[in-house]
GUTOR-288723 format. One record per residue (C-alpha): x, y, z; residue in three letters. Coordinates in steps of 0.05 Angstrom, whole numbers. Example, Ala and Ser with C-alpha at 12.3 -4.5 7.8 and 13.67 -1.06 7.14 Angstrom:
<atoms>
<atom><X>246</X><Y>-90</Y><Z>156</Z><code>ala</code></atom>
<atom><X>273</X><Y>-21</Y><Z>143</Z><code>ser</code></atom>
</atoms>
This chain:
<atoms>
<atom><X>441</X><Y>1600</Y><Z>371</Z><code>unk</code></atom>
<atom><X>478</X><Y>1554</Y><Z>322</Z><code>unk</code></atom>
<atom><X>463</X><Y>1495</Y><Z>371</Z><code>unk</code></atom>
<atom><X>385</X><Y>1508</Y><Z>361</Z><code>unk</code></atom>
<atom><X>390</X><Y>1509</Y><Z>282</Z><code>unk</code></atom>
<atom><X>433</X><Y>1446</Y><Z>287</Z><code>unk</code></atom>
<atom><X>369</X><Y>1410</Y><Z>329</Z><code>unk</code></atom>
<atom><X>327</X><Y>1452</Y><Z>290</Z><code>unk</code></atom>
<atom><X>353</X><Y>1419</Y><Z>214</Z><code>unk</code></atom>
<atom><X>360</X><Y>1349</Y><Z>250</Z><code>unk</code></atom>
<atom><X>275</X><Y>1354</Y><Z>273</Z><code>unk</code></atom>
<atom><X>271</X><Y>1373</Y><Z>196</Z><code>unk</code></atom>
<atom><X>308</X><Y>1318</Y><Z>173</Z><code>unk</code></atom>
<atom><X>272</X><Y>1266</Y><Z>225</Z><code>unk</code></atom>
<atom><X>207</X><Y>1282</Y><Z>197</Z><code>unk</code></atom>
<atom><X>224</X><Y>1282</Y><Z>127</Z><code>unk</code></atom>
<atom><X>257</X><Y>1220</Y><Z>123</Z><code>unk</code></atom>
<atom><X>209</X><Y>1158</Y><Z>109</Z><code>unk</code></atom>
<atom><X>247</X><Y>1092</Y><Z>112</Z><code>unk</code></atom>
<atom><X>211</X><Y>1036</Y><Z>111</Z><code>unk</code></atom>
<atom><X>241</X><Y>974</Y><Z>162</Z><code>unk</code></atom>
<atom><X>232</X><Y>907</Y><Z>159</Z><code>unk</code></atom>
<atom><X>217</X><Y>866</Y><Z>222</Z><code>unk</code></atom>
<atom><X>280</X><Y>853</Y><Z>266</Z><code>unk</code></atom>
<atom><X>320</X><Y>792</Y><Z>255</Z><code>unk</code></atom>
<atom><X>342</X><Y>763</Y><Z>315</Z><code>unk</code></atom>
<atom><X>377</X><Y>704</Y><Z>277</Z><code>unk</code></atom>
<atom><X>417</X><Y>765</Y><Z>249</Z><code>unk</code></atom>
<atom><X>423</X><Y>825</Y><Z>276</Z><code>unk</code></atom>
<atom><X>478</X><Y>852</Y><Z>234</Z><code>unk</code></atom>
<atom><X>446</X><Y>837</Y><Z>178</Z><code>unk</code></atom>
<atom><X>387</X><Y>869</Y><Z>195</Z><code>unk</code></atom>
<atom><X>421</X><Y>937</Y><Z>215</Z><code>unk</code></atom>
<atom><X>466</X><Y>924</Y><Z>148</Z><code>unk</code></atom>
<atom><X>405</X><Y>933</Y><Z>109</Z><code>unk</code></atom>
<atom><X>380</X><Y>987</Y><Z>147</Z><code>unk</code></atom>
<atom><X>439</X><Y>1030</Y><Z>137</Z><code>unk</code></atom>
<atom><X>425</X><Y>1011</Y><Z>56</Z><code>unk</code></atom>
<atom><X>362</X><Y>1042</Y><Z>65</Z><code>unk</code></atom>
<atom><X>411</X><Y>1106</Y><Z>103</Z><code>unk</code></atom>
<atom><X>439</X><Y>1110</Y><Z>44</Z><code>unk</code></atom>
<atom><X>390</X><Y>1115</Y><Z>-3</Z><code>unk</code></atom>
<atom><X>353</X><Y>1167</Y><Z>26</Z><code>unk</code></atom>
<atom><X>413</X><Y>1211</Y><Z>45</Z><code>unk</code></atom>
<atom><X>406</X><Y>1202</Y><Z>123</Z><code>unk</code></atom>
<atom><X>469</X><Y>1221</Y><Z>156</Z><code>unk</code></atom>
<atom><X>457</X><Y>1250</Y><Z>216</Z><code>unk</code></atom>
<atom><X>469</X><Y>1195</Y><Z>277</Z><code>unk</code></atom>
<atom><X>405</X><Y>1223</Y><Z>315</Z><code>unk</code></atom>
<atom><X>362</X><Y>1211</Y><Z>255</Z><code>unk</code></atom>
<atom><X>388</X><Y>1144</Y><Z>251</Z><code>unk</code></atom>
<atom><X>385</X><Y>1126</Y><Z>323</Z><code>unk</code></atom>
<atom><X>308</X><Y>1149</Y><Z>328</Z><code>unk</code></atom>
<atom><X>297</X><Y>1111</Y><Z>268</Z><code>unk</code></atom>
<atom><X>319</X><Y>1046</Y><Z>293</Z><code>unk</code></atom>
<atom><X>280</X><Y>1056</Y><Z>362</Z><code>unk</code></atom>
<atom><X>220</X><Y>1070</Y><Z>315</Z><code>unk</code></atom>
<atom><X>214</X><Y>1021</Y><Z>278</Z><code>unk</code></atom>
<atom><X>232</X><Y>957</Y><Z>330</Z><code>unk</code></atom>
<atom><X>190</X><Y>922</Y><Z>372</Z><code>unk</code></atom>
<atom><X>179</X><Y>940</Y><Z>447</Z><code>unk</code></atom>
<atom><X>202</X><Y>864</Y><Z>467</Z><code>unk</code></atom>
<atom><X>269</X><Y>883</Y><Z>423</Z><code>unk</code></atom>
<atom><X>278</X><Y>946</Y><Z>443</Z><code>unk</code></atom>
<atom><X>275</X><Y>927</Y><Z>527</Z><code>unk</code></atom>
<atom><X>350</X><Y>899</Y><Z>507</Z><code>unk</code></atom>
<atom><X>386</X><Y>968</Y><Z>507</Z><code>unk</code></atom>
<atom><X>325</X><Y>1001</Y><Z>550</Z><code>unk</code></atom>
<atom><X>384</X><Y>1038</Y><Z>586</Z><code>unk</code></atom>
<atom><X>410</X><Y>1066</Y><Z>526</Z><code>unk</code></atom>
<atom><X>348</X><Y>1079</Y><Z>500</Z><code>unk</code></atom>
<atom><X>326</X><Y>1127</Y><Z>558</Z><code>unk</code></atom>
<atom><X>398</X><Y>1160</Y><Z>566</Z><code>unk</code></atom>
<atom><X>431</X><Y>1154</Y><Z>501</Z><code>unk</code></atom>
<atom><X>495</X><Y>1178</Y><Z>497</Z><code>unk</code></atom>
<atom><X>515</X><Y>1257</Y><Z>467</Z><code>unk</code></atom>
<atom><X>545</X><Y>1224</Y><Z>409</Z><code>unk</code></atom>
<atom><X>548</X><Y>1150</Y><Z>372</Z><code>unk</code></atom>
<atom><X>474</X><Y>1148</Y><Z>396</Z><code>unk</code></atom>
<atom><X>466</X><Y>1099</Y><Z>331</Z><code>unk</code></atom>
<atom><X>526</X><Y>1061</Y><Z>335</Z><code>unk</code></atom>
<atom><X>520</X><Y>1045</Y><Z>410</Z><code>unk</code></atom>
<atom><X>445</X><Y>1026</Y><Z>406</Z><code>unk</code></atom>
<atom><X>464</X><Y>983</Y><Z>337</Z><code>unk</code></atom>
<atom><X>528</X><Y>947</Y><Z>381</Z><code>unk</code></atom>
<atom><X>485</X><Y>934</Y><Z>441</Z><code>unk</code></atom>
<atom><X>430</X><Y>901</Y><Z>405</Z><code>unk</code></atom>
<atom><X>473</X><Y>857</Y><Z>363</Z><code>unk</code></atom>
<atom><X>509</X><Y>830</Y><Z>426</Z><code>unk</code></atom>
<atom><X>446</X><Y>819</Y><Z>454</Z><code>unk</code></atom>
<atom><X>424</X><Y>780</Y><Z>398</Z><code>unk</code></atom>
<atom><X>479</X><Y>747</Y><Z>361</Z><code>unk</code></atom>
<atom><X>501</X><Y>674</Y><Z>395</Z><code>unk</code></atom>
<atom><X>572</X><Y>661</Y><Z>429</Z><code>unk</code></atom>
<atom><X>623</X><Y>629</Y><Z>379</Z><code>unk</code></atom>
<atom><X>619</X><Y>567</Y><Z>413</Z><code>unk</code></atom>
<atom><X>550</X><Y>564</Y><Z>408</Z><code>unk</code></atom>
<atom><X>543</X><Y>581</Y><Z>333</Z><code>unk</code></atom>
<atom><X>602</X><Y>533</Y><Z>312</Z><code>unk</code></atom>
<atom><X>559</X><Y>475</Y><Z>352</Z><code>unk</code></atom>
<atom><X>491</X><Y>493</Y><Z>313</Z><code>unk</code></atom>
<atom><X>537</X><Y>485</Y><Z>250</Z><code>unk</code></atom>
<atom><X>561</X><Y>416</Y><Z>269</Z><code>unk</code></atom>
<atom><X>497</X><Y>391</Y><Z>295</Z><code>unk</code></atom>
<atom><X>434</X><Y>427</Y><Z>303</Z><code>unk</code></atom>
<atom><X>423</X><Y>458</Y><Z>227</Z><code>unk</code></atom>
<atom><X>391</X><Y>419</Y><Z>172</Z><code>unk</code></atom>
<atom><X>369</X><Y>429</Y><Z>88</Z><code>unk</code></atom>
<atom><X>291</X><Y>417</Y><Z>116</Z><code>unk</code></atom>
<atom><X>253</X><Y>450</Y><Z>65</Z><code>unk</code></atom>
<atom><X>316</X><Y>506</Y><Z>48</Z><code>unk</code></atom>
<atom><X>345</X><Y>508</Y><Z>-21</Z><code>unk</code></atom>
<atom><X>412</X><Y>482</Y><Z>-16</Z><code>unk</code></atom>
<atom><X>445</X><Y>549</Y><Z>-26</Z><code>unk</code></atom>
<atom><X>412</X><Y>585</Y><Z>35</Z><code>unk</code></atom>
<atom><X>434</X><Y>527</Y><Z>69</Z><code>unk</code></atom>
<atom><X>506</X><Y>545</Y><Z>50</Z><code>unk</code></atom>
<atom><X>487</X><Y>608</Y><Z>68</Z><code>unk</code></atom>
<atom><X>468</X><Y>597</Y><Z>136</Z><code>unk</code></atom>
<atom><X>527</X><Y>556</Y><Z>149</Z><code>unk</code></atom>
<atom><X>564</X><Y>614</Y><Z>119</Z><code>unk</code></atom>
<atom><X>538</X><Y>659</Y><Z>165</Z><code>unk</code></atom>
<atom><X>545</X><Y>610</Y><Z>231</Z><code>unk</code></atom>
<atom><X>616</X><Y>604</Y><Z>217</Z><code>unk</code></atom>
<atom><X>631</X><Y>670</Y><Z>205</Z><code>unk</code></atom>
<atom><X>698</X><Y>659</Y><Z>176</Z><code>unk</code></atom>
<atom><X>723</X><Y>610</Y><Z>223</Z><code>unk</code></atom>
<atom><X>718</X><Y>544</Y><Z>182</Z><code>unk</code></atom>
<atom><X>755</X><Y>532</Y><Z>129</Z><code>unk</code></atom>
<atom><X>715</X><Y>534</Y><Z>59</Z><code>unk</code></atom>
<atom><X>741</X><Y>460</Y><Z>52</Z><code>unk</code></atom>
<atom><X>709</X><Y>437</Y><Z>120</Z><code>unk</code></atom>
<atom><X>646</X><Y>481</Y><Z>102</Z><code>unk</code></atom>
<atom><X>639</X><Y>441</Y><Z>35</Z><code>unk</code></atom>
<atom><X>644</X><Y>376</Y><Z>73</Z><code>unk</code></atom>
<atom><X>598</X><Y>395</Y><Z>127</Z><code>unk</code></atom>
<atom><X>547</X><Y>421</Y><Z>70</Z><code>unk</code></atom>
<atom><X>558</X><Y>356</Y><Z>39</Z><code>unk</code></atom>
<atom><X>531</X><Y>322</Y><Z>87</Z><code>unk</code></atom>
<atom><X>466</X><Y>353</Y><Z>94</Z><code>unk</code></atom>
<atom><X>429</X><Y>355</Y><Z>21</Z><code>unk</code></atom>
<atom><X>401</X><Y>289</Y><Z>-8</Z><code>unk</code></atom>
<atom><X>443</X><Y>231</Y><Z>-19</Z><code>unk</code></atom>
<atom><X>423</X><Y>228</Y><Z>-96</Z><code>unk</code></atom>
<atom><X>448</X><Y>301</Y><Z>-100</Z><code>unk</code></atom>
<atom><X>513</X><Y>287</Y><Z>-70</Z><code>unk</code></atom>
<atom><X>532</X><Y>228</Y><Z>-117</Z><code>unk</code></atom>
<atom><X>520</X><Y>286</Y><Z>-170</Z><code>unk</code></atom>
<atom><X>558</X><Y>344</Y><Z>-144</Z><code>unk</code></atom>
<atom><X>613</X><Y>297</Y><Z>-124</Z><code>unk</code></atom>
<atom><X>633</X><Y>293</Y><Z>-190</Z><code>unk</code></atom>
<atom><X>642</X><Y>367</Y><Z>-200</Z><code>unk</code></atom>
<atom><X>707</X><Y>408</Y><Z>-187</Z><code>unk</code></atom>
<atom><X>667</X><Y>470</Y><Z>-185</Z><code>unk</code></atom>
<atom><X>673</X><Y>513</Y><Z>-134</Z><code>unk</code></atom>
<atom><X>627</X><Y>515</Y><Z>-64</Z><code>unk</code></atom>
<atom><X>579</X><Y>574</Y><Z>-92</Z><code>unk</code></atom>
<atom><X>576</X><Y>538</Y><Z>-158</Z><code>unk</code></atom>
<atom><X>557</X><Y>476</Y><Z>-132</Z><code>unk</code></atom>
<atom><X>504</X><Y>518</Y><Z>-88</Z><code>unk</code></atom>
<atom><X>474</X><Y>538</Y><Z>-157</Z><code>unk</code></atom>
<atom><X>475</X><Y>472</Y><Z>-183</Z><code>unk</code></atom>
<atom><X>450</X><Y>440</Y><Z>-128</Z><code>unk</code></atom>
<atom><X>391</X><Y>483</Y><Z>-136</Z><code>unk</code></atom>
<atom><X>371</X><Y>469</Y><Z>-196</Z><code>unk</code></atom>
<atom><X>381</X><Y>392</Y><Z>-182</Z><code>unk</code></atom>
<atom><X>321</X><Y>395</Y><Z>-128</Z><code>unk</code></atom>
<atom><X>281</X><Y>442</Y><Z>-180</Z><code>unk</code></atom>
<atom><X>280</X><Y>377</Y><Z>-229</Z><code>unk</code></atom>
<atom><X>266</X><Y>329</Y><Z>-170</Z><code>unk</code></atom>
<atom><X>209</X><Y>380</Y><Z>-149</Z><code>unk</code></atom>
<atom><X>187</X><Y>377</Y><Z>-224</Z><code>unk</code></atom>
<atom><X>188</X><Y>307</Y><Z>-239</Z><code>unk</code></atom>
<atom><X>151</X><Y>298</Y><Z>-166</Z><code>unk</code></atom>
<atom><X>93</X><Y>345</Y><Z>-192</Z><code>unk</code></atom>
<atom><X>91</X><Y>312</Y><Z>-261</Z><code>unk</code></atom>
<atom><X>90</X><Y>244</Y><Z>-237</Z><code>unk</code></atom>
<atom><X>20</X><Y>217</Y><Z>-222</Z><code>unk</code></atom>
<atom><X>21</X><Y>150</Y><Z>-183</Z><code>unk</code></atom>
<atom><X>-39</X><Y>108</Y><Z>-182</Z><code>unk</code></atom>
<atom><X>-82</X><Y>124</Y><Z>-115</Z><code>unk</code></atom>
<atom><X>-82</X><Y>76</Y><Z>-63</Z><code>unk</code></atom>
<atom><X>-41</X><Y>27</Y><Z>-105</Z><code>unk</code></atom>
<atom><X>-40</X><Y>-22</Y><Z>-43</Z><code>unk</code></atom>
<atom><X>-111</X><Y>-21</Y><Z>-28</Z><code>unk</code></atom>
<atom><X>-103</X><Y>-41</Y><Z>-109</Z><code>unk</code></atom>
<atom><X>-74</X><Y>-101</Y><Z>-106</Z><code>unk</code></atom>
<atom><X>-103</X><Y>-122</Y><Z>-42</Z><code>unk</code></atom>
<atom><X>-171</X><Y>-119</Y><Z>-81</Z><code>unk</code></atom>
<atom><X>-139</X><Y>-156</Y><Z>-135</Z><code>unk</code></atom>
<atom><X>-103</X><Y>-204</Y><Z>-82</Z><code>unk</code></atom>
<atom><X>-180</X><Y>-226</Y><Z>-58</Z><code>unk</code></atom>
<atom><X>-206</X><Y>-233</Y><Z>-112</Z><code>unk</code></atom>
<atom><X>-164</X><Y>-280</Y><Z>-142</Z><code>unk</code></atom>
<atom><X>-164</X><Y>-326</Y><Z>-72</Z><code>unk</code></atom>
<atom><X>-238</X><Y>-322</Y><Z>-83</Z><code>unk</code></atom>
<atom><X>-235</X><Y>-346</Y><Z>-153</Z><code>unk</code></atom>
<atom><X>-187</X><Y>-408</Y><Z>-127</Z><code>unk</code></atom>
<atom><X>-226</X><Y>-422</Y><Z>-67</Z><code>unk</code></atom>
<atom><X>-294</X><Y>-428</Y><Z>-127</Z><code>unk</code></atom>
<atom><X>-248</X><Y>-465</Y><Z>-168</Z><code>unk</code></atom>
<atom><X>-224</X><Y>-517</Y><Z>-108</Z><code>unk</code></atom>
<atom><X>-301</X><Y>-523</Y><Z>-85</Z><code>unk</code></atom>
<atom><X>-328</X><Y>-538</Y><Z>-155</Z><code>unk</code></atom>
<atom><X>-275</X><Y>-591</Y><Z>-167</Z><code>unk</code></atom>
<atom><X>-292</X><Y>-617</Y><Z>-106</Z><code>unk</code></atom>
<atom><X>-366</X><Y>-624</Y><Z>-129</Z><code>unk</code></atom>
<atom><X>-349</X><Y>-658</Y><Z>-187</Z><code>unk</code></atom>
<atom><X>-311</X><Y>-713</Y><Z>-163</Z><code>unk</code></atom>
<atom><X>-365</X><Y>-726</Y><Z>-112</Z><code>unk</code></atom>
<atom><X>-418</X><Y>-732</Y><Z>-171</Z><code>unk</code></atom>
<atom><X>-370</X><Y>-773</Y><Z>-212</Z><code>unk</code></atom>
<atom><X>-354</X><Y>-823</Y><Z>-149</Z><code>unk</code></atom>
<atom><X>-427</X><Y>-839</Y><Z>-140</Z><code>unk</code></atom>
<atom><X>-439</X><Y>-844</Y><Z>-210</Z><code>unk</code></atom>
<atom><X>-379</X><Y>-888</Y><Z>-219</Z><code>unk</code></atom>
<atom><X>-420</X><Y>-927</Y><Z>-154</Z><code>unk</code></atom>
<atom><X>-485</X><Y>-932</Y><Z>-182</Z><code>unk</code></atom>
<atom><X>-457</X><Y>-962</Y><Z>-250</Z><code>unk</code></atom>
<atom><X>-413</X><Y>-1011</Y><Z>-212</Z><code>unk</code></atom>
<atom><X>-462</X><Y>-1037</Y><Z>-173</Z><code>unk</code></atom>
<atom><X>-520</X><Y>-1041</Y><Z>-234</Z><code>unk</code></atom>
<atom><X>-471</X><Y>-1076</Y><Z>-269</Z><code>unk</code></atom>
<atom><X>-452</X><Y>-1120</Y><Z>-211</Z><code>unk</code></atom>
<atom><X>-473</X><Y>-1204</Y><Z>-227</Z><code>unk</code></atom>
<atom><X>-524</X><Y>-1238</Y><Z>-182</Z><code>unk</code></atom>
<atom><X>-489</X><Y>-1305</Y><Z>-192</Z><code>unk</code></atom>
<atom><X>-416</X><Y>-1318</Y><Z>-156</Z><code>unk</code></atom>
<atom><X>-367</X><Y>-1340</Y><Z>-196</Z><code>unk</code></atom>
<atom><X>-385</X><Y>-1424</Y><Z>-202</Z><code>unk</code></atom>
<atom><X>-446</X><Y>-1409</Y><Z>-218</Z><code>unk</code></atom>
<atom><X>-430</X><Y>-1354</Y><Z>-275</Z><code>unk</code></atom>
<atom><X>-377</X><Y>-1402</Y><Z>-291</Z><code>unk</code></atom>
<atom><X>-407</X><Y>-1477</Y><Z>-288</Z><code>unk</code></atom>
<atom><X>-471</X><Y>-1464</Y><Z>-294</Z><code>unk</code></atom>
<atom><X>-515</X><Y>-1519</Y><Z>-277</Z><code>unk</code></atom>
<atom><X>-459</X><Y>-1554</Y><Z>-263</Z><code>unk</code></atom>
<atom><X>-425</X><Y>-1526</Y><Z>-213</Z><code>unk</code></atom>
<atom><X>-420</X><Y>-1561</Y><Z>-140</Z><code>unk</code></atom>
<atom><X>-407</X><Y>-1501</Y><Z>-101</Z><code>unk</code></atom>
<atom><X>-441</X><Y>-1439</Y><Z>-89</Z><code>unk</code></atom>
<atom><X>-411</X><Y>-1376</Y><Z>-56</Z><code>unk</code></atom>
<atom><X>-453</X><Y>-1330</Y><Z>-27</Z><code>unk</code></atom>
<atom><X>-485</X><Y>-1281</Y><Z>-48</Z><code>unk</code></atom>
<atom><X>-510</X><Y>-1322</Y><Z>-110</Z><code>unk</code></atom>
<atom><X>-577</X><Y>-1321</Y><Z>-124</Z><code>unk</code></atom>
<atom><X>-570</X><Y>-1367</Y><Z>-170</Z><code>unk</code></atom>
<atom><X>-628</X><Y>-1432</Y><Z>-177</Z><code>unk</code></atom>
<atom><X>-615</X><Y>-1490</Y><Z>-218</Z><code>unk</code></atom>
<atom><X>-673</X><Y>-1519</Y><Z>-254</Z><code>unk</code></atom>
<atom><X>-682</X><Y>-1578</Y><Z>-213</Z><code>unk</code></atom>
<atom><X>-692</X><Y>-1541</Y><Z>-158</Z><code>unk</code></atom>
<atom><X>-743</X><Y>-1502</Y><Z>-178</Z><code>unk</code></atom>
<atom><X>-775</X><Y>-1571</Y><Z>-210</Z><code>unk</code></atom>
</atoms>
């Protein structure tokens, strides 16, 4: 009889209890069930069936198919804490391959820097040293922002915050900043229309010496003398004649 009112106050307590979980985290697991047991312990659920039916509740089917075993025979007692270890094991990466997505594979992208520290926090779980964590953190955020923080002697979580609001002001002045549009296409306009100026600058000098030859021509030859140079010098008297001279003495024409 006491076994019944046991089941009996644990249906109660199934159906009063509302908790509200988010979606699985297969990146983390244990964080995941960390926060559900948060919500546990807000609204007073103690009982490791309540738990345990809560959890299979509220994760997906794809999830779930992980600890299907345990799922359909769960154990007389630690139902909770054997579905909770199972799942994490299934979902949480080998050392070896966490430690080489810190070294290699993770970037800032668009992450604030501090959930970037975070991350690598949580790949490393413990097993790098806070001074090879800062170095490897280093590496990853903006080269501007480093040359800033490596002046600091704050600690890693400080420079975190800092960090932070370094690419808050870079976000800022990025928004505030208004850059002419198409600037190139700008200057290429600018570009042509300045070799088009030249090029009607080179074609109407060209123009103008033309006229200026020929008129320079014309004058030369209008002022050119009929006579050669006896003539226009002796006169009547000269005794030779050059050709072209056209040039006739007065006897001649007597």
């Amino acid at each position: 009889m006491a076994t019944s009112d046991s089941n009996s106050s644990v249906q109660m307590q199934i159906s009063r209890v509302a908790v509200k979980a988010p979606p699985f985290w297969r990146a983390d697991p244990l964080l995941w069930f960390k926060q559900m047991e948060s919500q546990f312990l807000m609204a007073g659920v103690t009982q490791d069936a309540t738990k345990f039916h809560t959890v299979v509740a509220s994760i997906e089917s794809n999830i779930l198919e992980k600890a299907a075993e345990i799922i359909v025979n769960p154990p007389s007692e630690n139902m909770y804490d054997t579905l909770k270890n199972k799942l994490i094991s299934s979902f949480t990466d080998s050392e070896e391959k966490r430690l080489k997505k810190l070294l290699t594979n993770i970037e800032l992208a668009d992450k604030k820097p501090s959930e970037l520290l975070w991350e690598m926090r949580s790949l490393s779980q413990g097993k790098v040293s806070n001074d090879v964590l800062k170095q490897l953190w280093m590496q990853r955020v903006p080269t501007e922002m480093k040359t800033i923080l490596s002046v600091s002697e704050d600690d890693l979580n400080k420079l975190a915050t800092m960090a932070d609001k370094i690419a808050d002001c870079s976000e800022s002045e990025i928004c505030s900043f208004s850059p002419p549009v198409n600037r190139l296409e700008e200057i290429e306009k600018k570009l042509a229309s300045l070799c088009t100026q030249i090029e009607s600058f080179r074609k109407s000098r060209s123009r103008s010496k033309s006229s200026s030859s020929k008129r320079s021509h014309s004058k030369s030859g209008s002022k050119a003398k009929p006579y050669c140079w006896y003539h226009l010098k002796f006169g009547e008297n000269a005794r030779k004649c050059v050709a072209p001279c056209t040039y006739k003495s007065s006897t001649s024409e007597n």
